[in-house]
Each structure stands twice: as structure tokens, then as C-alpha cells.
TORTOR-388771 format. One record per residue (C-alpha): x, y, z; residue in three letters. Coordinates in Angstrom, 3 decimals, decimal comma. Each point is the difference from the previous one (the first is absolute). Layout:
BEGIN
[[X Y Z] ALA]
...
***
This chain:
BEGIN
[[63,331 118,889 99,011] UNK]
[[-2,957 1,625 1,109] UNK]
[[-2,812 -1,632 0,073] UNK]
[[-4,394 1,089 0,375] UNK]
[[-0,307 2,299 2,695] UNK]
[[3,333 -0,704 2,287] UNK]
[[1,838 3,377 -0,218] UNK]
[[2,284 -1,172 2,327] UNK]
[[1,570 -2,385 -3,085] UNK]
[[2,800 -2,405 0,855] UNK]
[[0,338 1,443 3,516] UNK]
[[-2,793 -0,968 1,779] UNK]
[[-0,664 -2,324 2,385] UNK]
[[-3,308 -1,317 -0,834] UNK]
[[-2,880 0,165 2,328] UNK]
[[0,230 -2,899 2,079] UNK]
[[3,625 0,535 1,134] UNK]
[[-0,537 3,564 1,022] UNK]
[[-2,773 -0,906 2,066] UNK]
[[2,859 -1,957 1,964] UNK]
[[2,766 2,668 -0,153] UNK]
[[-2,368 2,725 1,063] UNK]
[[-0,111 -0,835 3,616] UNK]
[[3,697 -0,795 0,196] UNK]
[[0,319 3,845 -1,134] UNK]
[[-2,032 1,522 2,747] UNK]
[[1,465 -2,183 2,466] UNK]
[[3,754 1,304 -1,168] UNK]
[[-2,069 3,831 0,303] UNK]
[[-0,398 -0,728 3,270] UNK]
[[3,136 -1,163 1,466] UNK]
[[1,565 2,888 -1,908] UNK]
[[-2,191 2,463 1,622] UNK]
[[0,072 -1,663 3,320] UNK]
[[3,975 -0,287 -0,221] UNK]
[[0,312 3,685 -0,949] UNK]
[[-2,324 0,658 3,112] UNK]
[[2,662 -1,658 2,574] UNK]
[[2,746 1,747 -1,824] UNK]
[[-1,331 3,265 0,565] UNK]
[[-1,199 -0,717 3,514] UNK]
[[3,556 -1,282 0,482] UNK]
[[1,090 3,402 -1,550] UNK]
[[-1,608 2,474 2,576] UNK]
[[0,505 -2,074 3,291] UNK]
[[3,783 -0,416 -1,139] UNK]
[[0,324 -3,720 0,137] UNK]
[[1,336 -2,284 -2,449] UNK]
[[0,692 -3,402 -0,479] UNK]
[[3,231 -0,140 1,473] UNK]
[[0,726 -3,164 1,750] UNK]
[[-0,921 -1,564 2,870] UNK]
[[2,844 1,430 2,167] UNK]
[[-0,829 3,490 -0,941] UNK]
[[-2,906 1,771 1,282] UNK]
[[-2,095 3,258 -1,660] UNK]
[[2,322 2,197 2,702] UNK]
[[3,217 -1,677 -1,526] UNK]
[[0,781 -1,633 3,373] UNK]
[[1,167 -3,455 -0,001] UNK]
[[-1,654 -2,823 2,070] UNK]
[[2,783 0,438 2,531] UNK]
[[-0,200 3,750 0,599] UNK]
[[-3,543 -0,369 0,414] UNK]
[[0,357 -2,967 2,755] UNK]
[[2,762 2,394 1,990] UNK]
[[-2,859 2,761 0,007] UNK]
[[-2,813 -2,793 1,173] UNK]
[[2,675 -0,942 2,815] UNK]
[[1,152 3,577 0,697] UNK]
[[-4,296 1,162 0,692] UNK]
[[-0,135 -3,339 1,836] UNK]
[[-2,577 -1,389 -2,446] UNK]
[[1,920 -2,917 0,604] UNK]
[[2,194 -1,853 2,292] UNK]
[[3,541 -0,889 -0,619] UNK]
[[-0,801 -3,743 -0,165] UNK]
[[-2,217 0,493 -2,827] UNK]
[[2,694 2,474 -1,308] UNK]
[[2,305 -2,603 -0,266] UNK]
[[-2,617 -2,595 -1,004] UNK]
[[-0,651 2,485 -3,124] UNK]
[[3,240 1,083 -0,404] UNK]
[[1,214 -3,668 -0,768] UNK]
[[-2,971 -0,639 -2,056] UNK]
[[0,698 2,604 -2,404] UNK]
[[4,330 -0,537 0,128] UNK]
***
């Protein structure tokens, strides 16, 4: 039933609960854009949300540590001190 000037009929809302929803609708805009934003970042630089034992490179914690310890970033006590941690 349609009824004075609401062309919208049965379907809308009313003006005092779109006032509320409006800002809830932007604010989903937003995280949609800023979501699609990361994805594409994450696109071209070739990372992706993979894990915490897997790094962009596809190494796992481990291989990385052996490389730190093989270029003597570290010593072997904190080798083993990390190697433990992440066993």
C-alpha cells in the first residue's frame, strides 16, 4: 500500500532508521575498500597469509634460523635457544 508521497511503498525504511543505517554503510565501504587495498598490496609483493611458520620466500622458521647461524647473525647458543623455542 502506497501511501502520500513515499514511492519507496512497503520497502522503506522510514527516515529515522536510515539516518542510523547510513553510517553503518560507509563504514562497511570502507573496510571493503581498505581490505581490497591489502589484498592487492599482498598481490604484487607476493605474500600471503600463510601461517606463521611460512614466510613471503616460502622458507620455514627453521631454514631461516640455519641461514641467521650460517652468516653468523647469530651464535649457536641462541641457535639452540631458538631452535627449541620454535620445536
Amino acid at each position: 500500500m502506497m501511501t502520500g508521497n513515499n514511492m519507496m511503498g512497503d520497502w522503506s525504511l522510514g527516515g529515522g532508521s536510515s539516518m542510523f543505517l547510513m553510517p553503518f554503510f560507509w563504514i562497511l565501504i570502507l573496510i571493503g575498500i581498505v581490505l581490497l587495498i591489502v589484498w592487492l598490496g599482498n598481490q604484487a609483493s607476493g605474500t600471503s597469509f600463510s601461517g606463521p611458520a611460512a614466510t613471503s620466500g616460502g622458507k620455514t622458521a627453521i631454514e631461516i634460523l640455519k641461514e641467521r647461524y650460517a652468516r653468523g647473525e647469530i651464535d649457536k647458543q641462541e641457535f639452540e635457544e631458538k631452535k627449541r623455542d620454535l620445536a
